[in-house]
C-alpha positions as CSV (number, residue, x, y, z in Angstrom):
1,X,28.7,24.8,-5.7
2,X,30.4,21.8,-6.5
3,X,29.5,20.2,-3.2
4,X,26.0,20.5,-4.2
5,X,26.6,19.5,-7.9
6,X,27.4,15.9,-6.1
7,X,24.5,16.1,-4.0
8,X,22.4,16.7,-6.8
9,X,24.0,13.4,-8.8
10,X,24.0,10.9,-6.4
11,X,20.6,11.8,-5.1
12,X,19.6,11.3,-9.0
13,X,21.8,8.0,-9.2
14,X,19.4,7.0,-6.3
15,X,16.4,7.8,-7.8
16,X,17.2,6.1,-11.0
17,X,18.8,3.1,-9.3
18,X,14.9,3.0,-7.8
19,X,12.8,3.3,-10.8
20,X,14.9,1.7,-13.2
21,X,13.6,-1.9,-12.5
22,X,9.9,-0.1,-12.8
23,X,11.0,0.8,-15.8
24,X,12.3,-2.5,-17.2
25,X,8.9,-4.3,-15.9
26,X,6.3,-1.4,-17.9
27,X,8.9,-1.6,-20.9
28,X,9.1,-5.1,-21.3
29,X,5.2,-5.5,-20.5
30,X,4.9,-3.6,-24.4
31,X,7.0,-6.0,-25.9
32,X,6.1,-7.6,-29.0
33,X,8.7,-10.8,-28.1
34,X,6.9,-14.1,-27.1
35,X,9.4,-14.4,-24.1
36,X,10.7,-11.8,-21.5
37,X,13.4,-10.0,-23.2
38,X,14.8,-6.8,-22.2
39,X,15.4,-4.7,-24.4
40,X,12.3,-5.8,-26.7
41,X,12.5,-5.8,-30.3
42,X,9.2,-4.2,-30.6
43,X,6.1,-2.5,-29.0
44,X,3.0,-4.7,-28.6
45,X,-0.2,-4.3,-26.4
46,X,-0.9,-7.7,-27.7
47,X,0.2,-9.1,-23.6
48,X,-2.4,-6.1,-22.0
49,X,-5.2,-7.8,-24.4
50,X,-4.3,-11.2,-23.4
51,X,-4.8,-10.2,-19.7
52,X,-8.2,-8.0,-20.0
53,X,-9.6,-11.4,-22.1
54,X,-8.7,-13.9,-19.5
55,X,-11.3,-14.6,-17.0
56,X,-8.7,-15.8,-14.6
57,X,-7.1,-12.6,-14.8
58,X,-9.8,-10.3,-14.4
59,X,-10.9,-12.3,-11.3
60,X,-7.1,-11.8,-10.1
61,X,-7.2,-8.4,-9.9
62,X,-10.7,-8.0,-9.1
63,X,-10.0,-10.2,-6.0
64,X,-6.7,-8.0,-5.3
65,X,-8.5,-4.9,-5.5
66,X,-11.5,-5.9,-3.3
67,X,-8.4,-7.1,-0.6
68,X,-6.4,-4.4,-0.7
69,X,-9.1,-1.5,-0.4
70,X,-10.7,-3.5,2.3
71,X,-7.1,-3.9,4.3
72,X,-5.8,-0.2,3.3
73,X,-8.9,1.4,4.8
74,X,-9.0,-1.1,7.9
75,X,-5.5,-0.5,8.1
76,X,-6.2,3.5,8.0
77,X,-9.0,3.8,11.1
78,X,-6.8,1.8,13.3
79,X,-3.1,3.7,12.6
80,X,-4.6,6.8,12.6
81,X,-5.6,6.8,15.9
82,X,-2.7,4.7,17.0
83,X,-0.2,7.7,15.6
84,X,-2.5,9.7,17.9
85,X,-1.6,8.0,20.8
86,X,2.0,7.5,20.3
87,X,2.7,11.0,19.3
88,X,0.6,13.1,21.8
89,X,0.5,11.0,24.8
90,X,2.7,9.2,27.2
91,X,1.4,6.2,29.0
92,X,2.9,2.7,30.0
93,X,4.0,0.3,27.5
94,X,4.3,3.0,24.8
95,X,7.9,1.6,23.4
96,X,6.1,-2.1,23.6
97,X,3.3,-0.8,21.2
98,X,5.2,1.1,18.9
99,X,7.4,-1.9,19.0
100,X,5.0,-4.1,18.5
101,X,3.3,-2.0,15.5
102,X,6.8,-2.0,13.9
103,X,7.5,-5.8,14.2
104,X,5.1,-6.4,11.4
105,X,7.6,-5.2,9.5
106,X,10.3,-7.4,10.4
107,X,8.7,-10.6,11.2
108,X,8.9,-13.5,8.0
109,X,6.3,-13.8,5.8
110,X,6.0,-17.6,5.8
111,X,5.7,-17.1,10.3
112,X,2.7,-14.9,9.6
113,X,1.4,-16.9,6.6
114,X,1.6,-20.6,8.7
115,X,0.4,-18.8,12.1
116,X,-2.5,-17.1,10.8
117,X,-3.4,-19.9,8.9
118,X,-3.4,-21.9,11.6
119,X,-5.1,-19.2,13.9
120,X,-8.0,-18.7,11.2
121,X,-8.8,-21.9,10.2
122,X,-10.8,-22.7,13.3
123,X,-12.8,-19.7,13.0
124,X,-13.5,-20.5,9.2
125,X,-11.8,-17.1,8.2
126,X,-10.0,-19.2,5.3
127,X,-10.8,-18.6,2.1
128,X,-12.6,-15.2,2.7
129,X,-11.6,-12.1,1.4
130,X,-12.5,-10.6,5.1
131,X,-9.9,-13.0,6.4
132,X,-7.3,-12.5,4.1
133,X,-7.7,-8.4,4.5
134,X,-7.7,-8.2,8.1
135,X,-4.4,-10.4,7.9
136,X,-2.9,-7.8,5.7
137,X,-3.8,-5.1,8.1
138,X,-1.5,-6.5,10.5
139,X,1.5,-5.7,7.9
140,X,-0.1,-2.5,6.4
141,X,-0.8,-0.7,10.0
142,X,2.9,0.1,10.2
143,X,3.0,2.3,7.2
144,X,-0.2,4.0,8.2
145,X,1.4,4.6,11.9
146,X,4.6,6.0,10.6
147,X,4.1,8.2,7.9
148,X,0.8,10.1,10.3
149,X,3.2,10.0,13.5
150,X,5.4,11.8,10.7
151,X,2.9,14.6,10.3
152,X,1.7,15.1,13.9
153,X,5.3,15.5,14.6
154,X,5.9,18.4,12.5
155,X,2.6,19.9,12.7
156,X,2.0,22.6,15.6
157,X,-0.5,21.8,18.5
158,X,-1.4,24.7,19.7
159,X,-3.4,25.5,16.5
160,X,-5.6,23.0,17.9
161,X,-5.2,23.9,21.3
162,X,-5.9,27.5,20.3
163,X,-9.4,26.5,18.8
164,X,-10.1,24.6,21.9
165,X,-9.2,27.5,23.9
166,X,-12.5,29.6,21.9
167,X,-14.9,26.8,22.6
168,X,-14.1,24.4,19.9
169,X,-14.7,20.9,21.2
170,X,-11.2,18.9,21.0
171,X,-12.8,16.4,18.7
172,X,-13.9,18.9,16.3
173,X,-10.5,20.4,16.9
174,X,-9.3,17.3,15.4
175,X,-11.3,16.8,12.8
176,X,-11.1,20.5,11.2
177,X,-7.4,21.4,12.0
178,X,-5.0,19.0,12.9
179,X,-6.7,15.8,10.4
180,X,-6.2,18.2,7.3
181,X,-2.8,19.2,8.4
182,X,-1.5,15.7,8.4
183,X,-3.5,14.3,5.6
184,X,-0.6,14.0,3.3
185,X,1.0,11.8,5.9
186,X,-2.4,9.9,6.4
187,X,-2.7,10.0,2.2
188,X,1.1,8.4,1.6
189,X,0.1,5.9,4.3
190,X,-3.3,4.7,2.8
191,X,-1.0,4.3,-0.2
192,X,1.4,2.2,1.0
193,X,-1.2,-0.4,3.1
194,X,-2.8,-0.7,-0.8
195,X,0.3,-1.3,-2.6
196,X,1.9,-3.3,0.0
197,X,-1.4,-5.8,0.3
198,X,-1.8,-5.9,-3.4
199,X,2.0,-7.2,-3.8
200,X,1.9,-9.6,-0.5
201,X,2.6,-13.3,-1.6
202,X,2.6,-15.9,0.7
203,X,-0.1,-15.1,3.1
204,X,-2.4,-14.7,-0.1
205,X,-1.0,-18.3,-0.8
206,X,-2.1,-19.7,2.6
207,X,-5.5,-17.8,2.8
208,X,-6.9,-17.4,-0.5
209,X,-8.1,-20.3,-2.8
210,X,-11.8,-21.1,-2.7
211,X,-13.0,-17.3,-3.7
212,X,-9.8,-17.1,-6.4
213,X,-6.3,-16.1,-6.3
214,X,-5.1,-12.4,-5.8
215,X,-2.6,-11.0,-9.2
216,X,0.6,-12.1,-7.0
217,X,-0.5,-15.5,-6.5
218,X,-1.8,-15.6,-10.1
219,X,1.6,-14.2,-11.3
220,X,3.9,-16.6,-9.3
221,X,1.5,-19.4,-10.6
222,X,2.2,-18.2,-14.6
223,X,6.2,-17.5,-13.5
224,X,6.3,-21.2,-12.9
225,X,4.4,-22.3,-16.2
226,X,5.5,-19.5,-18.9
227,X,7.4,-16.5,-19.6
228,X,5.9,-14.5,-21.6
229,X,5.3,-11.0,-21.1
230,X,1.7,-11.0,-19.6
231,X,3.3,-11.4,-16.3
232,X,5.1,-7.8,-16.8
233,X,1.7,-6.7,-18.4
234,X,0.1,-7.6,-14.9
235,X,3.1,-5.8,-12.6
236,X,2.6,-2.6,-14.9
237,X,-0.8,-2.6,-14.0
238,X,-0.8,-3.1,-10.0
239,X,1.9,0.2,-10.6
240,X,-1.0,1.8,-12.6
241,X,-3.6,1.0,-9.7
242,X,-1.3,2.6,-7.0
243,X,-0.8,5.5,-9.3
244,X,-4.7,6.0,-9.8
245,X,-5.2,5.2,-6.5
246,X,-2.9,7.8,-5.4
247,X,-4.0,10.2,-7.8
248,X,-7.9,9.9,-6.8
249,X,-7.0,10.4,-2.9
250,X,-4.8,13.5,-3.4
251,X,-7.2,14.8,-6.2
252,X,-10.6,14.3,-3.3
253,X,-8.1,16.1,-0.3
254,X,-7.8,19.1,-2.6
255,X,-11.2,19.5,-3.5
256,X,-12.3,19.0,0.0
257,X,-9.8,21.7,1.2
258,X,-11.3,24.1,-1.5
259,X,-14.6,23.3,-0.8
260,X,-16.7,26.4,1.3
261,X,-16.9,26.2,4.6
């Protein structure tokens, strides 16, 4: 009892440890200070209205979205089948890809922001919002790829080998029996590619500037200018876009799963 009385208290010392800066950020985006100020003497959406009547905000996170959607879905049709293939097969040079799909993770941002900069500006990729998403697939592939290998790896193939087996073709195998089983793990990964390309910085920086500047550029160019609360006003709402986002993927999944067959 008591050993799981201490579980239970540092797995909760965890989770607020985690959310409490979340917290701060939304909190202090309702203040009614002039200046970021934690805790805040009052509760204003005066900083929510100052972003929704600003052009140059409404473009940032109109740009943002537009990027991220583009490199989350992108990011989706290629893990996918890459957790596929590092899950259920075995061929040569499988520890170099899944090495290779998991140095994204690992490599500096400024390396990838000055070498595909340097790689795209030849082939007049800069300043697109094409270029910039299929540069963020490149970093958003690896969340895709682990959370589905995650799935495939606890789900059971001989279901599908079982429908094979009474004249199921092994792509519609896939697509009615294994692809809802992992969904979860393909959902969470679709997630994390949109909230991890919506907070990406420095490749944005590099990229993006003809077409307009994504929300993190646009916030790291009003943290060096002001500090007033519209910058926690803009975090709290990328965290509402993932939520929604979230929300409207797992919402679709169960109504296709209920849907008659």
């Amino acid at each position: 009892m008591l050993a799981k009385f201490t579980i239970g208290t540092i797995v909760g010392l965890v989770v607020v440890y985690l959310i409490f800066p979340v917290f701060v950020v939304v909190l202090i985006s309702f203040s009614s200070a002039n200046f970021l100020n934690f805790p805040p003497p009052g509760l204003s959406l005066q900083w929510y209205a100052k972003i929704l009547n600003n052009p140059e905000w409404v473009r940032a996170f109109w740009v943002t979205l537009r990027v991220s959607l583009l490199a989350a879905v992108l990011a989706t049709l290629l893990g996918v089948p890459a957790a596929f293939a590092l899950v259920r097969y075995t061929f040569r040079g499988k520890a170099v890809v899944n090495t290779l799909i998991l140095a994204a993770l690992i490599t500096p941002p400024i390396v990838a922001a000055v070498s595909t900069y340097l790689f795209f500006a030849p082939l007049g990729m800069v300043n697109s919002i094409a270029g910039l998403a299929c540069v963020h697939v490149v970093g958003c592939i690896p969340f895709v790829v682990i959370n589905t290998a995650a799935s495939l790896r606890s789900s059971d193939p001989m279901l599908e080998l079982a429908a094979i087996v009474h004249g199921a073709t092994p792509a519609y195998a896939v697509g009615r029996i294994t692809l809802p089983i992992v969904a979860p793990g393909i959902v969470i990964g679709f997630i994390f590619a949109f909230v991890n390309s919506a907070h990406e910085l420095l490749v944005s920086m590099f990229l993006l500037g003809g077409v307009g500047m994504p929300v993190s550029v646009k916030m790291w160019t009003e943290v060096q200018s002001s500090s007033d609360p519209s910058i926690a006003a803009a975090s709290s709402m990328l965290i509402g876009v993932a939520i929604i986002t979230f929300t409207a993927v797992v919402s679709a999944q169960r109504f296709i799963r209920r849907a008659p067959k």
